[in-house]
C-alpha positions in Angstrom: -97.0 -41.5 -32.3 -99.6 -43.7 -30.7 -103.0 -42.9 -29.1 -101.3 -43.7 -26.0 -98.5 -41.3 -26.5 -101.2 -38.6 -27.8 -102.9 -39.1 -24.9 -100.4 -38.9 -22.1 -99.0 -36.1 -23.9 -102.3 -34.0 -23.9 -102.6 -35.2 -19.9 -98.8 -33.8 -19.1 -98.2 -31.3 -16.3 -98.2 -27.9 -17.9 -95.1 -26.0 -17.8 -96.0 -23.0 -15.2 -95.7 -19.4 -17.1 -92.6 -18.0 -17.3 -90.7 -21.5 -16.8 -88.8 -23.2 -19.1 -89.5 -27.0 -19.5 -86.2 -27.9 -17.7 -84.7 -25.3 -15.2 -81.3 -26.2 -13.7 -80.3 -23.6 -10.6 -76.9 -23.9 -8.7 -77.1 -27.7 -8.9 -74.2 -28.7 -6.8 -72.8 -32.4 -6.5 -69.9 -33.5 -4.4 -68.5 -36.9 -4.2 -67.6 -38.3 -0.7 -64.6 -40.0 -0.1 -63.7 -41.6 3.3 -61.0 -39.8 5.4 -60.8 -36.8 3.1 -62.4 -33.3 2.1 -65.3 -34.6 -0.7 -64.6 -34.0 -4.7 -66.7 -31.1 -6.2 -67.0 -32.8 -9.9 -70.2 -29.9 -10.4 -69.9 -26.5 -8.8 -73.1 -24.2 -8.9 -74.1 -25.0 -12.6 -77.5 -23.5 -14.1 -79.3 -23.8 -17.1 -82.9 -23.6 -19.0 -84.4 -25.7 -21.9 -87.6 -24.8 -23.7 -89.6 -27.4 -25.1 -88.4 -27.7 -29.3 -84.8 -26.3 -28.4 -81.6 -27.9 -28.2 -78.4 -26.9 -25.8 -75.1 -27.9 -26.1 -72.8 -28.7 -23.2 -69.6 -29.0 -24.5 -66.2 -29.2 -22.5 -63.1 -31.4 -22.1 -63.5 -34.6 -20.5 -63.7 -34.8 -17.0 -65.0 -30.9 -17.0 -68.7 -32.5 -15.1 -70.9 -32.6 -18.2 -71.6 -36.4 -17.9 -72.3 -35.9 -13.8 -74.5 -33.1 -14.7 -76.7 -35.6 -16.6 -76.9 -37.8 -13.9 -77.8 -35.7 -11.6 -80.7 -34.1 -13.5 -81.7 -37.8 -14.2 -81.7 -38.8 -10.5 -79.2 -41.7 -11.4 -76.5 -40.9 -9.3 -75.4 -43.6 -6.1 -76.9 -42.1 -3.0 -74.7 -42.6 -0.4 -71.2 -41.5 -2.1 -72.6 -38.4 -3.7 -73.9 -35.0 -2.3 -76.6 -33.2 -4.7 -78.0 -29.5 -4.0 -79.6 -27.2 -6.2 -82.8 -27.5 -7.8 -83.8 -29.2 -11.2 -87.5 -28.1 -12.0 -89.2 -30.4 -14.6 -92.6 -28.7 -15.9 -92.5 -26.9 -12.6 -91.4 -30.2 -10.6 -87.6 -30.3 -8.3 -86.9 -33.4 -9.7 -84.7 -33.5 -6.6 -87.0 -33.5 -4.0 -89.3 -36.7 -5.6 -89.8 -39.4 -4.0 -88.5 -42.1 -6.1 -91.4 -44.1 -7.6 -92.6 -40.8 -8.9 -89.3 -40.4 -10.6 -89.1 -43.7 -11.8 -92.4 -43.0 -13.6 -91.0 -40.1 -15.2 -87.7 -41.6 -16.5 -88.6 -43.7 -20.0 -91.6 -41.9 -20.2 -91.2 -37.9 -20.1 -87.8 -37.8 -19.0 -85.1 -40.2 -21.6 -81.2 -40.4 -21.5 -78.6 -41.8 -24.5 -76.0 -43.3 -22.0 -72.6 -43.1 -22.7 -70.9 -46.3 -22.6 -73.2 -48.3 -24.4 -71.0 -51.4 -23.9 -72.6 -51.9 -20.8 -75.9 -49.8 -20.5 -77.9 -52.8 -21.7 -78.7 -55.7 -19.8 -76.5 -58.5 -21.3 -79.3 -61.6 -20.2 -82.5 -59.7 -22.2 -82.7 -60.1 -25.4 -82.8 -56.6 -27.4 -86.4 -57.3 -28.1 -86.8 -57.2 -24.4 -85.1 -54.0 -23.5 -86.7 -52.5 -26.7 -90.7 -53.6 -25.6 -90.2 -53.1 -22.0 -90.4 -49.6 -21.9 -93.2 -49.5 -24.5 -95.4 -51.8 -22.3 -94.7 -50.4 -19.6 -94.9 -46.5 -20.6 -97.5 -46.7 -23.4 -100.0 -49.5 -22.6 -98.8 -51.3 -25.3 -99.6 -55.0 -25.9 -97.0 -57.7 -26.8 -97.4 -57.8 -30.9 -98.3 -53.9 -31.1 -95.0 -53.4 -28.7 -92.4 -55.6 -30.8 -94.1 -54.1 -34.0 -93.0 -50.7 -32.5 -89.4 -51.8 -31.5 -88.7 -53.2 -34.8 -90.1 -49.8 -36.3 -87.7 -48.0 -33.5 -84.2 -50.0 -34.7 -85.1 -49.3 -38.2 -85.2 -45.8 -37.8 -81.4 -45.7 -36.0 -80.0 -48.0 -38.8 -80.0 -51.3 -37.5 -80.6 -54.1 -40.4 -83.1 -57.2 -40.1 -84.5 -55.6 -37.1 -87.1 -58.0 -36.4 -84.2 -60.8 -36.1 -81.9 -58.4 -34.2 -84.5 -58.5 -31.1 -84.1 -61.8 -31.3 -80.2 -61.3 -30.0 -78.3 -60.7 -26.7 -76.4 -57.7 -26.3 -73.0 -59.6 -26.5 -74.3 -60.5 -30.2 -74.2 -56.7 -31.5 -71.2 -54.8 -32.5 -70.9 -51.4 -30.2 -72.6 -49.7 -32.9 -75.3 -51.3 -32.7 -75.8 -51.3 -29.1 -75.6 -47.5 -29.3 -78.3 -47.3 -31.6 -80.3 -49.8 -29.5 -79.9 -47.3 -26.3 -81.0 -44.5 -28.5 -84.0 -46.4 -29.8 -85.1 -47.2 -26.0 -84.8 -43.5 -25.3 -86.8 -42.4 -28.3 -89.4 -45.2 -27.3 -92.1 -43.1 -25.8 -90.9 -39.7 -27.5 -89.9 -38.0 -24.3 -90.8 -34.2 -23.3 -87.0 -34.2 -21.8 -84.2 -36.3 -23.9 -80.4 -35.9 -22.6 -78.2 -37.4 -24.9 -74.6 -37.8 -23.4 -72.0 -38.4 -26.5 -74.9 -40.2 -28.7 -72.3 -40.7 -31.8 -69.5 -42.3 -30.0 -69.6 -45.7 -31.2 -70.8 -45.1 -34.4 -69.5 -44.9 -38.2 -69.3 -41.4 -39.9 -72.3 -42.6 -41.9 -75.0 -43.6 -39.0 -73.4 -40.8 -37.0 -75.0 -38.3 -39.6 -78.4 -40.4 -39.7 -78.9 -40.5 -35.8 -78.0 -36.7 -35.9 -80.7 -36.3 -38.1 -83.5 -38.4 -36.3 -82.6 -36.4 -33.1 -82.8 -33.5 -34.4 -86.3 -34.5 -36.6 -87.5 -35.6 -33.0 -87.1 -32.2 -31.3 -89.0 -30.5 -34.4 -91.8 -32.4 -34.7 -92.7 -33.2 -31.2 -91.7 -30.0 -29.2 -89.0 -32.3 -27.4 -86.3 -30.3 -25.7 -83.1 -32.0 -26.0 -79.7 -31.2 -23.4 -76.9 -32.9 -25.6 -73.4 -33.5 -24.2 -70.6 -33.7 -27.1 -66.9 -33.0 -27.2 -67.8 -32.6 -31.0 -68.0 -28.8 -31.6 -69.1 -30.0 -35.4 -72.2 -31.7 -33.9 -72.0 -28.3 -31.7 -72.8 -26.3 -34.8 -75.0 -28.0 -36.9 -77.5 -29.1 -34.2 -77.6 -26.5 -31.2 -79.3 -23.7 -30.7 -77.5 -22.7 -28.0 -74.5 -23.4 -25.8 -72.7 -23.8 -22.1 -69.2 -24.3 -22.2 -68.0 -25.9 -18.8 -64.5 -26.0 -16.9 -63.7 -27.2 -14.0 -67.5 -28.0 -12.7 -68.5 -24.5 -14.0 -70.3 -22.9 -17.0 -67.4 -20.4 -18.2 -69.5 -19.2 -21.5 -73.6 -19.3 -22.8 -74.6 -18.0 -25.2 -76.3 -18.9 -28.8 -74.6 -21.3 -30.8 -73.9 -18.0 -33.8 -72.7 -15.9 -30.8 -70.4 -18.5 -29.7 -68.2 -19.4 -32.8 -68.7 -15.5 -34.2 -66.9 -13.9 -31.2 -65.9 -16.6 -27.7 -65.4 -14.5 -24.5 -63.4 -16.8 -22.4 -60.1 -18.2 -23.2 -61.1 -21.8 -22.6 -63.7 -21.7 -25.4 -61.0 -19.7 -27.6 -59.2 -22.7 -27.0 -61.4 -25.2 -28.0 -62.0 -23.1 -31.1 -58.7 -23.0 -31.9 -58.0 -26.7 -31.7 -60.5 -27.9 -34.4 -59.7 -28.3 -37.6 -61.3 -25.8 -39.7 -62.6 -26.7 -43.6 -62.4 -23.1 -44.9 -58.4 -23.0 -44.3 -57.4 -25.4 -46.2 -54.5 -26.1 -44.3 -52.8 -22.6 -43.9 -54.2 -22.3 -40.4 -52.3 -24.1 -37.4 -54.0 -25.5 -34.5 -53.5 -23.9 -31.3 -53.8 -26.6 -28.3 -54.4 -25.7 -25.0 -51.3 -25.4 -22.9 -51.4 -27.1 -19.4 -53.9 -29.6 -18.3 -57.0 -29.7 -16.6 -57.1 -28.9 -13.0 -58.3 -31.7 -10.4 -61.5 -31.9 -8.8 -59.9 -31.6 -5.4 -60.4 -28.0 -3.4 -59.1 -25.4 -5.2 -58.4 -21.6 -4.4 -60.9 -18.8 -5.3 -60.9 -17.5 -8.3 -60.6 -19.0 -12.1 -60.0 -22.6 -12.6 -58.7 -22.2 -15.7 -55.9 -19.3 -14.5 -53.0 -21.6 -14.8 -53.5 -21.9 -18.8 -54.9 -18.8 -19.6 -52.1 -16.2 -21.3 -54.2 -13.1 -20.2 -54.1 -14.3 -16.3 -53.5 -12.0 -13.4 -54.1 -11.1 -10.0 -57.7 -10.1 -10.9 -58.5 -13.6 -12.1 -57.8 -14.8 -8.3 -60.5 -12.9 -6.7 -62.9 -15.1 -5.6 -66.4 -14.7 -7.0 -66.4 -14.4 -10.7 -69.8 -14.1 -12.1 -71.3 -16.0 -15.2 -72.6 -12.3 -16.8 -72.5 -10.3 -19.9 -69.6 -7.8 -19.9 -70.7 -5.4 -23.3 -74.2 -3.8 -24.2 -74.1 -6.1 -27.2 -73.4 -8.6 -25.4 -76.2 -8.0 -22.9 -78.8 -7.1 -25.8 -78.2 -11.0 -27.3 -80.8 -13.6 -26.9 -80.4 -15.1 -24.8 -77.8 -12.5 -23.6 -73.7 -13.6 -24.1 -72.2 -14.6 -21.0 -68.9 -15.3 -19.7 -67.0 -16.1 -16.6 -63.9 -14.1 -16.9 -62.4 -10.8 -15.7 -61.0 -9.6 -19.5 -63.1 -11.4 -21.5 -61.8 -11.7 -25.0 -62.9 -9.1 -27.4 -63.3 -6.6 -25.1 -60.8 -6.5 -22.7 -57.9 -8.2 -25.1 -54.0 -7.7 -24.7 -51.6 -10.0 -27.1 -51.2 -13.1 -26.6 -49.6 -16.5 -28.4 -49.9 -16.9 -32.0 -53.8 -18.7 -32.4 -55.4 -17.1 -28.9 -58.0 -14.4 -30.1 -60.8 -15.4 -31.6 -61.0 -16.7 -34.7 -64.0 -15.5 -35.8 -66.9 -17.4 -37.2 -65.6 -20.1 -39.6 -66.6 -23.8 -40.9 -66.2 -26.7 -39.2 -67.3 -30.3 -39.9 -70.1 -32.3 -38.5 -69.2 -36.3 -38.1 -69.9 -36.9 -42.0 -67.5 -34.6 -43.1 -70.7 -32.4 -44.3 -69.3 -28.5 -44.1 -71.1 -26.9 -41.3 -70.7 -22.9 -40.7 -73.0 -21.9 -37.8 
């Protein structure tokens, strides 16, 4: 890390006592659409990260996880989308800042792996650009020190000759490499606060492990808190301490990453469970899909969005107002404690149901490298 870094790292806002670094409450965003009701895409979501510690926010697509990160990040278009809630950063609502403030944060406490990274980068700068921009900007840095650094930064996701590579235009790089440039921007200035939405996408098995790796080096040695957003429940297990599983806009389950695979409360995550491949079965074991298919974004009756899949339904799962809250003294005693948003959460309130739907226990799944992974 340089001086720089040391220094605006020793001059950070303190996180007030009893907060965590990054607090998410109720956070809220609706989506306007002209002549009709608005589309809730996050309903009511809320979260912590400490500084060191890594959550998972796992889910289908289209379940709100990539609008969450958006939202936190301030990046969403003003005048089609509603945001409420509050997102406290070291004791700052992120949503109540005026902009430049904001601005200042992003690249330099706050940093975000985008998703797409076909076109997150600027196809007219030259990677070298991109790469030394934030550096000069964030750290103080002077030209030679700052393409020094950059070419320091693309070694350390994989890319090869990186001192000719910053040389190169986005169109020039394969997709694998322009995900590794967008991770190398966000690493830049070491961040307090990294979000990392699908950071393995685009890559090989290989540099998928490697970037796993340097993420999860970063968060250890700097105190970094990290909110990662993966469909990849092997990624899930071999990186996260702990977990949201969101449906619909909600959080359905938290808990810690053991709790999770050892004993899921709510069907959905049963589900997901039951539909990765597991490398302790070798073969024996079916996977169980989910029936049905994920509910719109459009209004929708009280009670649980996932009631129209779910083989333990009934008329107590329409009652509006289901809480996100542990059901069992054990589960209550966890840490943090094992929450779920369901009437008859599994485990505890079971009846029979198809061949594949209770839990299946804590078992081994594979991270992106094939490398066994039991959490």
């Amino acid at each position: 890390m340089s001086a720089a870094a040391d220094a605006r790292r020793a001059g950070a806002l303190p996180v007030p006592p009893g907060e965590s670094l990054l607090s998410v409450r109720d956070l809220r965003v609706q989506f306007v659409r002209r002549g009709a009701a608005p589309v809730t895409a996050v309903d009511g979501v809320s979260f912590d990260v400490g500084a060191g510690e890594i959550l998972g926010l796992v889910g289908e697509s289209g379940c709100g996880k990539s609008v969450t990160s958006l939202a936190v990040m301030g990046l969403l278009p003003r005048r089609s989308s509603r945001v409420s809630g509050e997102v406290r950063f070291a004791g700052r609502d992120l949503l109540t800042l005026p902009q430049q403030q904001l601005r200042d944060l992003r690249g330099r406490e706050l940093g975000m792996v985008f998703q797409d990274p076909m076109t997150s980068l600027n196809p007219v700068l030259t990677l070298g650009t991109q790469v030394t921009e934030v550096l000069r900007r964030h750290e103080g840095m002077g030209r030679r020190e700052a393409r020094e650094r950059a070419a320091d930064l693309l070694r350390g996701v994989g890319i090869p000759d990186p001192a000719r590579r910053l040389g190169e235009y986005p169109h020039q790089l394969s997709g694998g490499m322009r995900q590794r440039a967008l991770i190398a921007i966000a690493l830049a200035c070491r961040p307090r606060l990294l979000i990392a939405d699908e950071p393995t996408t685009a890559l090989d098995v290989t540099i998928q492990a490697q970037v796993l790796d340097l993420l999860q080096q970063l968060v250890r040695e700097s105190g970094t808190a990290m909110v990662l957003i993966t469909h990849d429940l092997g990624v899930v297990a071999g990186l996260c301490d702990r977990v949201d599983v969101l449906y619909a806009g909600r959080v359905v389950e938290s808990a810690n990453r053991r709790d999770l695979f050892a004993a899921p409360r709510h069907r959905y995550t049963q589900g997901l469970l039951g539909s990765v491949p597991r490398t302790d079965a070798n073969g024996k074991v079916p996977l169980t899909p989910i029936p049905g298919s994920v509910r719109d974004m459009l209004p929708w009756a009280d009670g649980c969005a996932f009631l129209p899949r779910c083989h333990r339904g009934d008329d107590a799962c329409r009652t509006a107002g289901i809480d996100l809250e542990p059901r069992a003294g054990a589960d209550a005693a966890s840490t943090p404690p094992h929450r779920a948003r369901c009437v008859h959460p599994a485990g505890l309130d079971d009846a029979p149901g198809p061949a594949g739907a209770q839990p299946a226990g804590a078992h081994a799944v594979a991270r992106p490298d094939g490398a066994e992974v039991r959490p």
